[in-house]
C-alpha positions in Angstrom: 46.0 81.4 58.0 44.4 79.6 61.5 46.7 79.0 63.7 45.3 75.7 64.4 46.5 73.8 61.1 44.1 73.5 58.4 40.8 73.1 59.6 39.4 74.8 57.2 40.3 72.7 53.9 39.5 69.2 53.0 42.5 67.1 52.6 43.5 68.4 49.3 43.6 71.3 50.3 40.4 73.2 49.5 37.3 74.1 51.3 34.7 71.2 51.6 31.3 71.4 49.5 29.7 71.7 53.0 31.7 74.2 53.7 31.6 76.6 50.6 27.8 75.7 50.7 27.3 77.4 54.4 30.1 80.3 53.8 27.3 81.2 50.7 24.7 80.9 52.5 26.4 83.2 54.9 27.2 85.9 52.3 24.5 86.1 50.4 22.4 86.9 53.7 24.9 89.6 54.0 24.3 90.8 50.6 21.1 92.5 52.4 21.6 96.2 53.4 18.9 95.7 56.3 20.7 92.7 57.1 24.3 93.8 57.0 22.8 96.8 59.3 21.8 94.5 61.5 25.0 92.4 62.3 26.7 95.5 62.4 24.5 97.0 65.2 24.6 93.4 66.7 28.7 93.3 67.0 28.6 94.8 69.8 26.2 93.3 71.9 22.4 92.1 72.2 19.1 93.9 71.2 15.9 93.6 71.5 13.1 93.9 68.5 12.1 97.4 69.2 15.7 98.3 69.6 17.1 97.6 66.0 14.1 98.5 64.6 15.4 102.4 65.6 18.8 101.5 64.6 18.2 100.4 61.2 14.6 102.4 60.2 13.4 99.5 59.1 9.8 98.8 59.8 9.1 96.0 62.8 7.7 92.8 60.5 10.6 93.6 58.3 13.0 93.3 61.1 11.7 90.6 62.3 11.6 88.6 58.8 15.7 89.7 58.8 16.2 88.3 62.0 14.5 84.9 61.3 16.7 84.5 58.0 20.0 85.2 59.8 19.0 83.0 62.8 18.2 80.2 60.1 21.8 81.0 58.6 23.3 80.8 62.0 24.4 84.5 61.9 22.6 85.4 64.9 21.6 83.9 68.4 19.5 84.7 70.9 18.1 84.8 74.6 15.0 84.8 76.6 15.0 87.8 78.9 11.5 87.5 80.1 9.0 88.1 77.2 11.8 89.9 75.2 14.1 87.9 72.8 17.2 89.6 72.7 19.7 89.0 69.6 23.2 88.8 69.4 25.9 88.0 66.4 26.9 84.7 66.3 30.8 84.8 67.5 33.5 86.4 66.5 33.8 85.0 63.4 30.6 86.8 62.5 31.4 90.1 63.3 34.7 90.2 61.7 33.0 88.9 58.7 30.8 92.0 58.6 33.8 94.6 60.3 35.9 93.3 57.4 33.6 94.0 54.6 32.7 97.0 55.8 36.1 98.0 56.2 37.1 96.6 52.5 34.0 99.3 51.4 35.6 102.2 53.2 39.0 101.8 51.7 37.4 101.1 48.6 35.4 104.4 48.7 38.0 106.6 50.1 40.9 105.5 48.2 42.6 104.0 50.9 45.4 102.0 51.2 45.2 98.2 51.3 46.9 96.6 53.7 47.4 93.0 55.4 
C-alpha cells in the first residue's frame, strides 16, 4: 500500500480506466526482451545510443526503435549533452517495476522463496 492514502484507486476502490490503460501500456512494452534489457541497463543511470547498443547486442536502428517506443510510453527520459541524447528510466517507479519482475523470474527459476 502507498503511504499517501489511495491515490491509486478511483473512489470505489479500484484503479481508473486511465489508469489500467497506461499500467498496460507500460507492461506490454516490458514484455520485450530488448526492451526489458534496456530499462534494466538504464536503472542505474543514463546512456547514450552507442552505449546500450553494447550492453544489449542489439543492432543500433533496433535500439533506437526500442527507445522511441518506451519514451512514447513514458518509460524513459532523456537529455541533451551536446549532440548525444542520453537516456535514463523514468523514476523510481520504473525501475522497481522492472527490479521486481526480474526478481519474481529469479525466484521463480531458482525455486526460491517468496516473500513480502
Amino acid at each position: 500500500m502507498y503511504a499517501r492514502g489511495d491515490t491509486v484507486t478511483g473512489g470505489d476502490g479500484a484503479p481508473t480506466d486511465a489508469q489500467v490503460d497506461v499500467a498496460v501500456t507500460a507492461l506490454r512494452m516490458l514484455a520485450d526482451p530488448t526492451r526489458l534489457r534496456l530499462l534494466w541497463a538504464l536503472r542505474d543511470g543514463e546512456h547514450d545510443v552507442t552505449t546500450l547498443t553494447a550492453t544489449v547486442g542489439a543492432a543500433r536502428p533496433a535500439v533506437s526503435q526500442h527507445l522511441a517506443k518506451l519514451l512514447l510510453a513514458g518509460l524513459v527520459s532523456t537529455r541533451r549533452d551536446g549532440r548525444r541524447v542520453l537516456y535514463r528510466a523514468a523514476g523510481g517507479h520504473v525501475r522497481r517495476l522492472v527490479a521486481e519482475a526480474l526478481y519474481a523470474a529469479d525466484h521463480h527459476l531458482t525455486g526460491a522463496p517468496e516473500h513480502d
